[in-house]
C-alpha positions, 0 to 999 in steps of 0.5 A: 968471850966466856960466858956464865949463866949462873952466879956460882958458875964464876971462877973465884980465881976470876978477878977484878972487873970492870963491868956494864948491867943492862939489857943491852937489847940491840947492842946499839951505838950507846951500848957500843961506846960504854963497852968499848970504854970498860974494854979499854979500862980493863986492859989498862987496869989488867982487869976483866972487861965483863957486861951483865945482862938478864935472861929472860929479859927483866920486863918480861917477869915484871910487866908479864902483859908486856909483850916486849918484842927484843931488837935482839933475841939472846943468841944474836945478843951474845954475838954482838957483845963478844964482837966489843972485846970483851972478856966475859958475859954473865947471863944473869936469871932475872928470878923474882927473888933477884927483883926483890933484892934492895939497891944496897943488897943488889950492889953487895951481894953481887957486884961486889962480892960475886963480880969484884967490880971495881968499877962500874959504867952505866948509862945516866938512866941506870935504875937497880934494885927492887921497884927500880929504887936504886940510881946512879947516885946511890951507885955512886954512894955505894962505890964510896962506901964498897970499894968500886968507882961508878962512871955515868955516861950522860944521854946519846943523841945523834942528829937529834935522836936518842940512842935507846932501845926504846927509840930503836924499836919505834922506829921499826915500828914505823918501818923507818928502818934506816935511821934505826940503822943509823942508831944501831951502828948496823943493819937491822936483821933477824935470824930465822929458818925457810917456813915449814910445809914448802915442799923443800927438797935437795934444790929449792928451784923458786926465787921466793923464801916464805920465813918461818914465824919469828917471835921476836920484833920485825918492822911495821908492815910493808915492802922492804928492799933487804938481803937474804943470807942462806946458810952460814960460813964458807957456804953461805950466799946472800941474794939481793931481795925485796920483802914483804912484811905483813898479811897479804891483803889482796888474797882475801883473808889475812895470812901473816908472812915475811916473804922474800922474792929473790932478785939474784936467784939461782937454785939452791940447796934448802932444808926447813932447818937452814939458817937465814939472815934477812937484813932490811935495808930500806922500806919501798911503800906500806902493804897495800890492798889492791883490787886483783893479783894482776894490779899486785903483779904490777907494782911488785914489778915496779918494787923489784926496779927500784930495788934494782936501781938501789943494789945497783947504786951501792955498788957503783958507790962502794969503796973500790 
């Protein structure tokens, strides 16, 4: 999958395409079914199949106070996208003087003339252009009139919930990490490093990872059961784990941390640069504040058998 990040950085020679704009945040299962369909169209009309998305994330240069948290950050953004098959990702700056492009403007100068869209996917709540006035039926209009068809895909429900980043991201917030799991498509996870000042040398010979501060969305406070995967590639290994979110009430004053004690641990070999992947799976209880480290000691015994019995019932339910 190619991928551009600049509108002068697309080859003349590129041709037509078929094409998504969004955020994409999360890639999630709605985002998965419109891409699947531009990647299928695309090979039937020998196209470029080809999702626009934004960087920085658009709200974060128009509500600036926001303080939107991403389900996923760029990087692990790109890697979800190029798993759909598509053929080309355009990382499109979100300036201020893109934001005050008009609808028509927007549609000419750049899906048309710089992508050669000749046709265009987007979901029912599709908004372009400056102060968002454009929509799907102005798209439409304009396909008309440019030479590009628009398909609209009506609303995702599963189960009775919407399909949305925004969904997504309060449910996380609430710690329900399965149904957002169930509206991913996949596992929620983040991508972050072993936290720094640990003392890491050439074996890490304790069964609990401190990660390092991580910007972006994590769910509500808690004890999750989850898997740490430590490095990546052929040498990576991924340990059965519970996790705690959050700030460590019963030690005094908050400390916020993600920590991860390690239920099939062995030593390892860890560096403060190591790459790790926390993958939640299941949310055990909300954090607690409790009278003394020995009341804490007990219930993190009792949230290390229940997540034992959880791995243990995966596997012994998991396709032979």
């Amino acid at each position: 999958m190619q991928v551009f990040h600049k509108l002068e950085g697309i080859p003349g020679n590129f041709g037509p395409t078929l094409l998504s704009v969004g955020n994409f945040d999360g890639v999630h299962r709605a985002h998965q079914h419109v891409l699947a369909e531009i990647v299928h169209g695309a090979k039937e009309r020998k196209a470029k199949a080809m999702a626009v998305t934004f960087e920085p994330h658009a709200a974060r240069i128009l509500r600036p106070d926001s303080d939107l948290k991403l389900l996923t950050p760029t990087p692990e953004k790109l890697r979800l996208l190029a798993a759909t098959g598509l053929d080309a990702v355009m990382l499109l700056p979100f300036t201020r003087d893109l934001s005050l492009l008009t609808p028509r403007q927007f549609a000419e100068r750049i899906l048309k003339k710089r992508f050669h869209a000749c046709e265009i996917h987007e979901g029912y709540n599709f908004r372009f252009g400056h102060k968002a006035a454009g929509d799907t039926a102005m798209l439409t209009e304009y396909g008309h009139e440019m030479g590009f068809a628009v398909k609209v895909y009506p609303e995702m429900k599963l189960r009775g919930e919407t399909v949305s980043s925004s969904h997504i991201r309060k449910l996380l917030g609430t710690g329900r990490v399965s149904r957002a799991r169930h509206l991913l498509g996949r596992t929620f996870s983040i991508l972050s490093t072993p936290g720094r000042g640990r003392g890491y040398g050439a074996k890490y010979t304790v069964p609990t990872i401190n990660l390092a501060p991580y910007p972006e969305l994590l769910p509500a406070h808690g004890v999750y059961i989850t898997t740490l995967q430590i490095g990546t590639g052929a040498t990576a290994e991924t340990f059965e784990a519970v996790t705690n979110v959050g700030n460590r009430p019963t030690f005094g004053a908050d400390s916020f941390t993600v920590e991860s004690h390690l239920l099939n641990f062995h030593p390892i070999d860890l560096t403060e640069t190591t790459p790790l992947r926390l993958t939640f799976l299941k949310r055990l209880r909300a954090e607690m504040r409790w009278p003394n480290p020995k009341a804490l000691r007990a219930q993190i015994g009792l949230d290390v058998q229940r997540a034992h019995r959880y791995f243990a019932l995966c596997r012994a339910f998991a396709p032979a």
